[in-house]
C-alpha positions in Angstrom: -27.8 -23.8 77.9 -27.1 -25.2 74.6 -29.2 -23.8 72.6 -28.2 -20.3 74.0 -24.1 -21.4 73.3 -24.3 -22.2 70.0 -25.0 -19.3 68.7 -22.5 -17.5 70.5 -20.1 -20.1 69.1 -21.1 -19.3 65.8 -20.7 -15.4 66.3 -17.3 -15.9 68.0 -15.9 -18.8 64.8 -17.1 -16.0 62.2 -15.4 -12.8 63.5 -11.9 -15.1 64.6 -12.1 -16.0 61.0 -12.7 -12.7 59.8 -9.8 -10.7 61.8 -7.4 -13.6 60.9 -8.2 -12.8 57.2 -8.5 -8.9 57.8 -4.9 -9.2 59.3 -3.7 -10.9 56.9 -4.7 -8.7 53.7 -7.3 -6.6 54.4 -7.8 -6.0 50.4 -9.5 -9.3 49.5 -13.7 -9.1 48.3 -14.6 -11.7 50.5 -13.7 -9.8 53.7 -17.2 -8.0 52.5 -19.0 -11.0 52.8 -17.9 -12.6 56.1 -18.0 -9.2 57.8 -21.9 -9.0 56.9 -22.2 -12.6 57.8 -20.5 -11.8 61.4 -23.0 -8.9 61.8 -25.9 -10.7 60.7 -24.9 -13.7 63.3 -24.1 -11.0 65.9 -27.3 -9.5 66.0 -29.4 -11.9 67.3 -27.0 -13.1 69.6 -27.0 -8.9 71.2 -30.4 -9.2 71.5 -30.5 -11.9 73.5 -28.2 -10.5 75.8 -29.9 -7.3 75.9 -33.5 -7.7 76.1 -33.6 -11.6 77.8 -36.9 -12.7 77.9 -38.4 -9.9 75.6 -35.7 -10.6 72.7 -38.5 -11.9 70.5 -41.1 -8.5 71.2 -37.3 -6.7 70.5 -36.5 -8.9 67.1 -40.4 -8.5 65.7 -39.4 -4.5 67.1 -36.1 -4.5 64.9 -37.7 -6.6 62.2 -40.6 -3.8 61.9 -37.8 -0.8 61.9 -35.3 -2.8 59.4 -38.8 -3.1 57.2 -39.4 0.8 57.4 -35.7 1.7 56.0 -36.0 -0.3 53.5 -38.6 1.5 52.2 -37.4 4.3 52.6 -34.5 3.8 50.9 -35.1 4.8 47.5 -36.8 7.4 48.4 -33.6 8.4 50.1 -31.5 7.8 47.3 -33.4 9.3 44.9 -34.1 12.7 47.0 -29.5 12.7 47.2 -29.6 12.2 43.6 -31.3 15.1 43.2 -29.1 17.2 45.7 -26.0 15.9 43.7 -27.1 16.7 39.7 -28.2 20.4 41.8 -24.1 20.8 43.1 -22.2 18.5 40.8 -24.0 18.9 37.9 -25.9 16.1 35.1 -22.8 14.2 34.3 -22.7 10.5 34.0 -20.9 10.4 38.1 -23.4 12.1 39.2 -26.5 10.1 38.2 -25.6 6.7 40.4 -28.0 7.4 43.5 -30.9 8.7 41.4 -30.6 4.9 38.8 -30.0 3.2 42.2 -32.5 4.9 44.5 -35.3 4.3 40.9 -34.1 0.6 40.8 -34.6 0.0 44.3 -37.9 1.4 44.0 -39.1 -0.4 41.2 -37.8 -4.1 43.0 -39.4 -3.2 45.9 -42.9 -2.1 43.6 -42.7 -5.4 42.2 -42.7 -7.7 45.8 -45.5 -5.4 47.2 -47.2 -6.0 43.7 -46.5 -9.9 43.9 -47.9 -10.0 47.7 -51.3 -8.2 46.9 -51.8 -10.0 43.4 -53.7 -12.9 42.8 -51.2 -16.0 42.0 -54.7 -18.2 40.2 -53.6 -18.1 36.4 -56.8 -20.2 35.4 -54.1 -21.9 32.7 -53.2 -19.0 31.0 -49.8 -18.7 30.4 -49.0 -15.2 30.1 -51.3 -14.8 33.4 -48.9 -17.4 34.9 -45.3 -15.6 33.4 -46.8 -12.8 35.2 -45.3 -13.4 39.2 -42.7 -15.3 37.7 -41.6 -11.9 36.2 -42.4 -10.0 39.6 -40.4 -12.1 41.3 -37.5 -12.1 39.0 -37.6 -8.3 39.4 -37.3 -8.6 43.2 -35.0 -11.2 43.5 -32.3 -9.7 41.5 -33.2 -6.2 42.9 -32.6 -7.8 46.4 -29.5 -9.5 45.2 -27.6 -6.5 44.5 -28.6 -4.9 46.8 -27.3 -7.3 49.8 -24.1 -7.4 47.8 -23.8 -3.7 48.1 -24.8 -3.1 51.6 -21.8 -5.8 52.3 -19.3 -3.7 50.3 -20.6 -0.9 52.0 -20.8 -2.1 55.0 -16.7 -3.4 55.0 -15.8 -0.2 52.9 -17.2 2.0 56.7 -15.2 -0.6 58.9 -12.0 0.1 56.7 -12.3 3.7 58.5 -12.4 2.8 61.9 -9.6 0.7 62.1 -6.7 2.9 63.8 -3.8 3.2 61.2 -0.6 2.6 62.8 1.9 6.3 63.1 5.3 5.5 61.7 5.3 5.8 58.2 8.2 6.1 55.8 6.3 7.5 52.7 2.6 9.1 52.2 0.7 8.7 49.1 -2.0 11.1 48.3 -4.2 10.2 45.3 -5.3 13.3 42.6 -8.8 13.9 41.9 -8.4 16.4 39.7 -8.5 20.2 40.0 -10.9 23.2 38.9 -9.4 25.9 37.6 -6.0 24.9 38.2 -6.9 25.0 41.8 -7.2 22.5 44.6 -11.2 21.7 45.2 -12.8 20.2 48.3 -12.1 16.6 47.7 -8.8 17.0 46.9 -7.7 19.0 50.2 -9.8 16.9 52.1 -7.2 14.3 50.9 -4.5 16.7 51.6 -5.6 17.7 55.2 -5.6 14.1 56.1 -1.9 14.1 54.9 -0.6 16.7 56.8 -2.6 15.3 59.8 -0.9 11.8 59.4 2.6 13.5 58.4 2.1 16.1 62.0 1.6 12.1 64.0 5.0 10.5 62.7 7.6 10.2 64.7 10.0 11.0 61.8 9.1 13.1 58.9 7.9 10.7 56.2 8.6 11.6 52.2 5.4 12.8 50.8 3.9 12.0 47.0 1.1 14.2 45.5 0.6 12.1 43.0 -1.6 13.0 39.9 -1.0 14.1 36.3 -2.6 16.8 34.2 -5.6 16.6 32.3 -6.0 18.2 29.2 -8.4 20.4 30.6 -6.1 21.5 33.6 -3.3 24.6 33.1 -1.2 22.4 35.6 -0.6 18.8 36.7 -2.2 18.0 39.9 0.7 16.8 41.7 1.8 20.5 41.4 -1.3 22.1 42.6 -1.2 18.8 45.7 2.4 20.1 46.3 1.8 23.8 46.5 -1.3 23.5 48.9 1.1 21.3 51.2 4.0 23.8 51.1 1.7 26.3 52.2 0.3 24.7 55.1 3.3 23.8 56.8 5.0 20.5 54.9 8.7 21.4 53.4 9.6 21.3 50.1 11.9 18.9 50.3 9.5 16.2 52.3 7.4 16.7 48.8 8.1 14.3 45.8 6.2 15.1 42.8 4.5 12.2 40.8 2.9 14.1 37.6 2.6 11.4 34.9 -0.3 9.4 35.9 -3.8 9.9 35.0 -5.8 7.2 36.8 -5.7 5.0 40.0 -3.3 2.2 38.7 -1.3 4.5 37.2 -1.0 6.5 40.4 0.1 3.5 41.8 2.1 2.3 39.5 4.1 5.4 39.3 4.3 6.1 43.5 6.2 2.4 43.6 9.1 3.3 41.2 9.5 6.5 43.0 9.6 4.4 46.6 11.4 1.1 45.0 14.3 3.8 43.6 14.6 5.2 47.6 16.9 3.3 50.0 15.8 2.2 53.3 12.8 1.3 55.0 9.3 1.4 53.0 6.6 1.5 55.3 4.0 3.5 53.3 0.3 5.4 53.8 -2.6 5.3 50.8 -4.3 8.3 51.4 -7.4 8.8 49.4 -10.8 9.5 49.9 -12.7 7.1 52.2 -15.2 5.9 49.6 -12.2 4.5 47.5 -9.6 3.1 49.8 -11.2 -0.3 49.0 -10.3 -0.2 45.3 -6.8 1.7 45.8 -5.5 -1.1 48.3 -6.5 -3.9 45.8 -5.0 -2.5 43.0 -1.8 -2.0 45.4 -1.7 -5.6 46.6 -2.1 -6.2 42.6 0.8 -4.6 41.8 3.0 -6.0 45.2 2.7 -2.5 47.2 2.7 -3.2 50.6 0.5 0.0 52.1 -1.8 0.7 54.6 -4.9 2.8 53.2 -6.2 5.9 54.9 -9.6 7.4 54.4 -10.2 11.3 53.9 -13.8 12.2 54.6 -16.1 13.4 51.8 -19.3 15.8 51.6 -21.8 13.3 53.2 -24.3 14.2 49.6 -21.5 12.9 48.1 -20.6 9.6 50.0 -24.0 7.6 48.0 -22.9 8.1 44.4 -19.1 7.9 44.9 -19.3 4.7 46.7 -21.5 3.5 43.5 -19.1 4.0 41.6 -16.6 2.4 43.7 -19.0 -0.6 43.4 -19.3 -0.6 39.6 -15.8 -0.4 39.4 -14.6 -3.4 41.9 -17.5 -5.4 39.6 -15.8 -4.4 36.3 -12.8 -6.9 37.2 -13.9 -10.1 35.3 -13.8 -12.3 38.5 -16.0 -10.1 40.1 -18.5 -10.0 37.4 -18.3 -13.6 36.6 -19.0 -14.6 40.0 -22.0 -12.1 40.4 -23.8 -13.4 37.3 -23.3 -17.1 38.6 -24.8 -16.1 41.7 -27.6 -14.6 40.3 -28.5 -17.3 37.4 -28.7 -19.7 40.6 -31.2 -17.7 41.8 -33.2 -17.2 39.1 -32.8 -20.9 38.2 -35.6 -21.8 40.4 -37.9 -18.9 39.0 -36.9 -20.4 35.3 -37.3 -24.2 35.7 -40.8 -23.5 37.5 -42.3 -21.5 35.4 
């Protein structure tokens, strides 16, 4: 009875810890970690419950199917790079699956490589650098990859939580226009704006907030603006923030025009789902007290956005700093026995 508690205890210590922390700022880096770490823990405690006596024929079963995706993954990743230079075209943003999906490939070439090769180096040192290297290759490969499926992982549960319906303001993030016109990411946006304006109680001020780029006729809080005047949002529910030309600037800008408004501030971050994550840390950086809101995205696109996303939260300093250490420690052991 023990034994079969424990782990239950475990699952149930994790996930209290988790929503306390969730509740509490949901924009913290960590939150990726213990959310994985509660799934991880949960798993073999469903199973349990589930299958009873046959959990161990049903974890070898999961086991097997887990080891099947993952090989499949690059294959994946490289087949939606392909689909996104085909509809996005061969910029640098639209290359992040493909490198991904070939990196993946190449770590998981180099364990199946260091399984099936002969570890005897008869003295020879090169011979003996040789799954040292393999290894290394795998190791990190794996590494980044466990780090990304967590952000990933917290990034989807971001979208199921239920936003609450009584706002006071909504922001809606630019993405840029084509042809002085509103594309498909940026009215996806948009539509969930008018979705979460149609569900308030009162009518909330809205802010299309974007600037324009020197290859735009118009700033993008115009265009944002004129596609919510047309369906249905008035005029005067529309506040215009054109000066900004990136994220924190967005931000920055959509807090002066809320701090200069009397009365309550209760506020919505609408942006694509893929980037709520960065948009609500860069808020809490900058003492915005918001509640991010997820449009969806072309499922093609999802991969490479959320890459980027990725990059970007490991840019910060901290982030970076702290993912190095982690993976000198693991390659420490790799090093010193070589």
């Amino acid at each position: 009875m023990e034994d079969s508690l424990c782990p239950l205890l475990w699952c149930a210590s994790v996930w209290g810890t988790f929503a306390l922390i969730v509740h509490h700022d949901r924009s913290r880096y960590r939150n990726c970690f213990l959310l994985a770490l509660a799934v991880v823990l949960t798993v073999p405690v469903l199973i349990g419950v589930i299958f009873g006596r046959y959990s161990v024929l049903a974890a070898l079963a999961m086991v097997l199917l887990l080891a099947v995706i993952v090989l499949c993954v690059p294959v994946f990743l490289i087949a939606n790079g392909v689909l996104m230079i085909r509809r996005e075209g061969h910029g640098a943003a639209d290359l992040p699956s493909l490198i991904l999906g070939i990196v993946v490939g190449i770590g998981e070439l180099a364990g199946i490589v260091l399984m099936l090769s002969d570890t005897q180096d008869g003295g020879d040192p090169a011979v003996s650098a040789y799954p040292v290297l393999l290894a290394a290759i795998m190791v990190s490969v794996l590494y980044g990859s466990l780090i990304f499926v967590s952000f990933m992982i917290y990034t989807l549960f971001l979208e199921v939580i239920p936003p609450r319906r009584d706002f006071d303001f909504i922001i809606v993030h630019g993405s840029g226009l084509i042809g002085g016109d509103v594309p498909r990411l940026l009215a996806d946006r948009l539509d969930k704006a008018i979705k979460i304006y149609g569900r308030n109680p009162t009518p909330p001020m809205v802010i299309t907030s974007g600037g324009q780029g020197a290859d735009e006729s118009r700033s993008e809080a115009s265009a944002m603006a004129e596609y919510l005047v047309d369906h249905g949002i008035p005029a005067e529910r529309i506040v215009l923030e054109d000066q900004s030309s990136n994220t924190m600037e967005n931000l920055r800008n959509s807090k002066a025009i809320i701090d200069s408004m009397s009365g309550r501030h209760l506020v919505a971050l609408v942006t694509s789902n893929y980037h709520v994550f960065r948009c609500i840390r860069y808020a809490r950086d900058i003492g915005l007290e918001c509640t991010g809101i997820g449009a969806r995205v072309a499922p093609y696109y999802w991969p490479s956005a959320l890459i980027r996303e990725f990059v970007a939260i490991h840019r910060e300093k901290k982030h970076l700093a702290l993912f190095v250490v982690g993976w000198a420690l693991l390659m420490l052991p790799l090093v010193t026995g070589l």
